[in-house]
N, C-alpha and C positions, 0 to 999 in steps of 0.2 A: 174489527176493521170492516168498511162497509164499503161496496165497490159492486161494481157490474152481478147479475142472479147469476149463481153457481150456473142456470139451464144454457149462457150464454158463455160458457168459459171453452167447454170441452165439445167442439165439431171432432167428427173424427177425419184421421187421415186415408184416401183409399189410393191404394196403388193398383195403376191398369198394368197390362201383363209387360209392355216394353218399358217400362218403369216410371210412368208417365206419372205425378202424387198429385189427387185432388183434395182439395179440402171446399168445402161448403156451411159457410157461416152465416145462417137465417138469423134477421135481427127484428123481433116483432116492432110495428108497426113503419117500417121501415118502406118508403115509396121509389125509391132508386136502386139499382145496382152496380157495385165495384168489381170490375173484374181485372183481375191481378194475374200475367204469366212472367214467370219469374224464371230464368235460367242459371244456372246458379256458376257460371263462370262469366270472369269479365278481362278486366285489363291485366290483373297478377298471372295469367295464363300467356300473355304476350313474350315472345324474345325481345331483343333492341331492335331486332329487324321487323320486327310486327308490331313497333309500339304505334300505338291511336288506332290497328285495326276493327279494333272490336267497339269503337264509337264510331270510325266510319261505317261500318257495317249496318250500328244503333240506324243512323241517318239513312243507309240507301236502301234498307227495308220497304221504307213508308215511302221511295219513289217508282215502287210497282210490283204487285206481286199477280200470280195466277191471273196473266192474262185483263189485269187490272191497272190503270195509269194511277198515279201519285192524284187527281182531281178525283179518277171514281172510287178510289180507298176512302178518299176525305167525305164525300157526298154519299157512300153508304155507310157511315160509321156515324156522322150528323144526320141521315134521314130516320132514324131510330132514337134519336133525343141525344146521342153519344159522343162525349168528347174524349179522345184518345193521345195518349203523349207514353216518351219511353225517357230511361236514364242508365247509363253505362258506369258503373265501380267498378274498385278493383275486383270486388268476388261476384258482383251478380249482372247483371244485364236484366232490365224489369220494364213491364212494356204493361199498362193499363189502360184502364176504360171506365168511363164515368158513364150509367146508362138509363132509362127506363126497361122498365122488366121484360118488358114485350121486345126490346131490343138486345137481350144476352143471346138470343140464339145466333143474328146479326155477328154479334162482335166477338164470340168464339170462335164464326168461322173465319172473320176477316185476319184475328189476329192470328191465326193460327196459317192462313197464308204467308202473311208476312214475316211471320219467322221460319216455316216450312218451306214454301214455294219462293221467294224474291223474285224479281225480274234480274236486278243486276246489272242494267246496261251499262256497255261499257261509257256511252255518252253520256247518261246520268251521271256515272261515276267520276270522269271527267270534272263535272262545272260541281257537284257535292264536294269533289277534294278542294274546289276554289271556296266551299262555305267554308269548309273546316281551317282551312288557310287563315279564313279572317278571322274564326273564333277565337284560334290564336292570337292571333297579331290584338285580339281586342284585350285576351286576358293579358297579353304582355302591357298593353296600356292601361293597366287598371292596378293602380300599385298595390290596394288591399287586396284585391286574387294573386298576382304575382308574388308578391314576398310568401304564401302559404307554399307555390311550387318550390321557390327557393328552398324553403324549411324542409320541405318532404323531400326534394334531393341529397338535400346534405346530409338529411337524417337516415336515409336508405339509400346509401349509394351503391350503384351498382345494380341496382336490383330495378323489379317491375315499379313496387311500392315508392321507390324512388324517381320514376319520370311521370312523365308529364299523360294524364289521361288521352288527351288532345292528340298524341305522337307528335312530332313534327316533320317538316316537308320533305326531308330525305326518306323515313318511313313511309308514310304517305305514297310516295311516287311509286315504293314496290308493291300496291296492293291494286294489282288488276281485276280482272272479276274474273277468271278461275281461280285465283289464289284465295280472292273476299267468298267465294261459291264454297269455297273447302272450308275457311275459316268457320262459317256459318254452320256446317257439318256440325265440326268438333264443339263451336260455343253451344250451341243451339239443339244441344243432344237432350236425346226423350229419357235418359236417366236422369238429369240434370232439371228437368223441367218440374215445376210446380205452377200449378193451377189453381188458384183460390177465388172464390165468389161470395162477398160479403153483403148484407143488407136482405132485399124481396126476391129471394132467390128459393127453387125447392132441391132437395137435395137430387133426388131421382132425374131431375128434369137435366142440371147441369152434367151429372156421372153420364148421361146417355149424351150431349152435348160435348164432353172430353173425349168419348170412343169416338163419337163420326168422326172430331178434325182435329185429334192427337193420338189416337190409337195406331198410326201408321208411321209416327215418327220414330227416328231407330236411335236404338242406344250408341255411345261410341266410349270406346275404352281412352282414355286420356291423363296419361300421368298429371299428376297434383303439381302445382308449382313450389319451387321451390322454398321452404319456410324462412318467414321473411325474419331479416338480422337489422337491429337499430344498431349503424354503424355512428351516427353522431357526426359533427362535423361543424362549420360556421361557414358563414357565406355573406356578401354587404353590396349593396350598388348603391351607387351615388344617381341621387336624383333631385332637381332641382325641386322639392315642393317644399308644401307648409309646415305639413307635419309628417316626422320619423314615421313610419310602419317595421312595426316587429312583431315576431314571431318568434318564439322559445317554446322547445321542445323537450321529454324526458321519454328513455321508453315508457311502454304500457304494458298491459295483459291482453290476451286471447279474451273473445266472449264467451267461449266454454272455462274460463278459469275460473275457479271456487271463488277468488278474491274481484270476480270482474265487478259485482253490485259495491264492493267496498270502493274498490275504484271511481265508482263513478261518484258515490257519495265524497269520497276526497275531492272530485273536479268540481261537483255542486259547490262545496266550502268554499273553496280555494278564489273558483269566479263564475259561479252560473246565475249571480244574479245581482241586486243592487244591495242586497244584506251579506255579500260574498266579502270574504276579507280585500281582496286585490281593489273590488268596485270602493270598497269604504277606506283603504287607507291608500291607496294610490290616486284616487279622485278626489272622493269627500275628505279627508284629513292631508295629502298632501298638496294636491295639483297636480300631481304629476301626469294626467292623462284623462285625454276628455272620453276616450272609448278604451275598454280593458274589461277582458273574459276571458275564460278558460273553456276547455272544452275537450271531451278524448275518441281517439276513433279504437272499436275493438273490432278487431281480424279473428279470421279460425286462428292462426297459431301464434299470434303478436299483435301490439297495438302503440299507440303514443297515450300521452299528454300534452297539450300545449296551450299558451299562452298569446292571445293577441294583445296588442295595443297600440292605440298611435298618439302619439305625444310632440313636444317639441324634441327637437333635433337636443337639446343642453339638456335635455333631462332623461334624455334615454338612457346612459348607462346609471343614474341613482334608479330609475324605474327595473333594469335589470337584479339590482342589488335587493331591491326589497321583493320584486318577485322568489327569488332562489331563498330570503329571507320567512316567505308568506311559507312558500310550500315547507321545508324542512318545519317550522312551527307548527306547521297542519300536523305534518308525520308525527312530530313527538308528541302533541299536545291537540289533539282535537278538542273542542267545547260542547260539552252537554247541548246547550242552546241550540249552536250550528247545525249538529249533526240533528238535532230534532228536525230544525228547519229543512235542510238538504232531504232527510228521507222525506218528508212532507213533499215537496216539490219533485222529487221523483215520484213519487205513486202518484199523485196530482198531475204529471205527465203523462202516466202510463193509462189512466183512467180519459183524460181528457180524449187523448189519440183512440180511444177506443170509442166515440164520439162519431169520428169519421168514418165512414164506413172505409174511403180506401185508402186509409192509414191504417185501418184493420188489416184489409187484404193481404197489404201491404209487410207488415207487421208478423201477418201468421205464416204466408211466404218466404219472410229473414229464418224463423223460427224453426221451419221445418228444413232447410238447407242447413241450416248453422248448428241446429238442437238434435235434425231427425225427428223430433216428436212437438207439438204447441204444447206452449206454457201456460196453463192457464193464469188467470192478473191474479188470483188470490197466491198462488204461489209467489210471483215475482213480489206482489207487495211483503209477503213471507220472508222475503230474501231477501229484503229492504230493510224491514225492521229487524232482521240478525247484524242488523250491520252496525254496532255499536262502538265507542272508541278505540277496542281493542280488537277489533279485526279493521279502524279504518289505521290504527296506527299499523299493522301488521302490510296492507295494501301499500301506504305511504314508504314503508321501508322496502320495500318489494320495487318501487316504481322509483324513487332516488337512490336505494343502495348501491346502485351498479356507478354512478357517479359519471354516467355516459347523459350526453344532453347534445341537440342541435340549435343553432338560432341562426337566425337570417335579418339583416337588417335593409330597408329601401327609403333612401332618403338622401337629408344632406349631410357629408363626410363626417359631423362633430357625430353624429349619433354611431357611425359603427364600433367605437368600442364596446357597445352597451353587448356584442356578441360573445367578444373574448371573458368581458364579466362575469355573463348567465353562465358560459362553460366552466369559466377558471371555479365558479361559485357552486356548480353543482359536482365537477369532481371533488373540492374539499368538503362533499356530503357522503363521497363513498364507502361503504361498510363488507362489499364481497369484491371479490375479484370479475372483473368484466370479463367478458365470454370471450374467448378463445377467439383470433383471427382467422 
């Protein structure tokens, strides 16, 4: 197997004394730097009453910190070559920087204001809750974002993993800024923090750059949330367009599961690409759909499967029958060919993303929150190619035996039976008994 010099696998990881974990990833001949601070709690930490806090938070960072306006955050983070932007999940909150080398010292300290120090006015916080409003009100008009909320509600109801990142407007209202000042405490804790700096970077130079402006960030003890349960479910809105949007759901695996690499080789098969069974007989051989892919998210202790596609409103429930049709075929009967394929395009992934410098960053940051330790790419391509028919049939049974499934349909009324379908179709796949209420 041939991929990235063993000398570019293994950075080490160093922890400062308030538990603050850097890693540094020197990439020869490399003229930029990525800098990745990663916290490793996000939205799954929210109650109902704290939902969208922790992306409002994301937002009103960057409107002032340390004595600094939201204009001279932007104009010293750009006077250094550096372009900076963040993104809020359910487990991490990640906040980077695109830089020239001579500007890492710059944007260690800046970003380390903005997640240490905020301003937090209450009058930024104000007209920020009117952005978040509308980012809302935009995913509500966007029927391919919205039918994915749908699915993730139904599929985890009740729970963090089930609402909506965004919160909405009742949440919203209860996040003043001593309440956002606290929250910020608990997300933004110096145990929880990883540091990574990827590309023209030297090791000594960034470990003495994490002391000055994260050595004084304090740990905070924070129970874990609570582990997420695929309760399943169906959900439909009637909407006047062109074409049906669905969404079909199965549970998943945790990223720590022995079976997570077979997993993903099953969602490869299934629809990650235009040689995926769903892409060639639900398009190419039937019609039945001009866009259809598969795709899986993995958590620390839970994950899904799911299925998009958009098709005509008349063909959505035959499109649900052959989907619940493709996957049970995958579980029993994977193909030499596919799965050659599928493992080829995941290491072909994992190879390319290591290309970018802060997809690296990016990447060794997941790794060390999720893993505790980096993976080096010989290993995971290792755990790629173990992944042959009989651990992807072993995954496949793992992931439809519970015979629990969500769907979500957004369109016009002829398509929502295609929901009762997928479910009716993947309970008669179940083989164990579904977990306990």
């Amino acid at each position: 197997m041939s991929g990235p010099s063993p000398a570019a696998e293994t950075p080490r990881i160093h922890t400062l004394p308030n538990g603050v974990r850097v890693v540094c990833d020197p990439v020869p001949g490399a003229h930029t730097t990525a800098l990745v601070v990663a916290a490793g709690r996000g939205a799954r930490w929210e109650g109902e009453r704290e939902s969208g806090w922790s992306h409002l938070l994301e937002h009103m960072v960057f409107k002032g910190a340390a004595g600094r306006s939201a204009r001279e955050l932007a104009e010293a983070i750009e006077a250094g070559g550096g372009q900076m932007n963040a993104e809020t999940g359910f487990e991490r909150t990640v906040f980077h920087v695109r830089t020239l080398p001579e500007g890492l010292d710059g944007a260690s300290a800046l970003i380390s204001d903005i997640i240490l120090r905020p301003t937090l006015d209450p009058g930024d916080l104000d007209r920020e809750r009117r952005v978040v409003l509308q980012e809302i009100a935009e995913a509500e008009d966007t029927p391919d974002d919205l039918v994915f909320e749908m699915a993730q509600a139904a599929a985890f109801r009740g729970q963090a993993l089930g609402r909506c990142i965004l919160g909405d407007a009742a949440s919203l209202a209860r996040a003043d800024a001593p309440a956002l000042s606290d929250w910020r405490r608990r997300l933004y804790a110096a145990d929880r923090l990883v540091l990574v700096a990827s590309g023209a970077v030297d090791e000594d130079a960034l470990l003495r750059l994490a002391e000055r402006d994260f050595g004084a960030a304090r740990p905070e003890g924070v129970a874990p949330p609570p582990a997420g349960r695929f309760t399943g479910g169906s959900t439909t809105g009637d909407r006047a367009l062109e074409q049906a949007n669905l969404v079909f759901l199965c549970p998943g695996l945790a990223a720590t599961d022995p079976d997570a690499w077979a997993a993903q080789v099953f969602v490869e098969c299934l629809g990650g690409g235009m040689a995926s069974r769903l892409f060639q007989e639900a398009r190419e051989e039937r019609g039945l759909a001009y866009a259809v892919d598969a795709w899986g998210e993995f958590w620390s202790d839970c994950g899904l499967v799911g299925v998009f596609a958009g098709c005509e409103a008349a063909d959505a429930p035959d499109l649900a029958r052959l989907a619940v049709e493709q996957m049970a075929d995958l579980a029993a009967s994977p193909r030499d060919a596919e799965l050659a394929r599928a493992r080829a395009q995941l290491k072909a992934g994992q190879f390319m993303a290591a290309e970018s410098l802060l997809t690296r960053a990016e990447q060794a940051a997941g790794q060390v929150l999720t893993h505790g330790r980096l993976v080096p790419p010989r290993e995971i391509a290792a755990r790629i190619d173990a992944c042959d028919a009989s651990a992807v049939r072993r995954a496949g049974e793992r992931l439809l035996g519970q015979g629990l499934a969500a769907a979500a349909v957004l369109g016009p009324s002829a398509a929502h039976p295609a929901a009762d379908v997928f479910r009716d179709g993947l309970r008669g796949l179940a083989t164990v008994p579904p977990p306990a209420a």
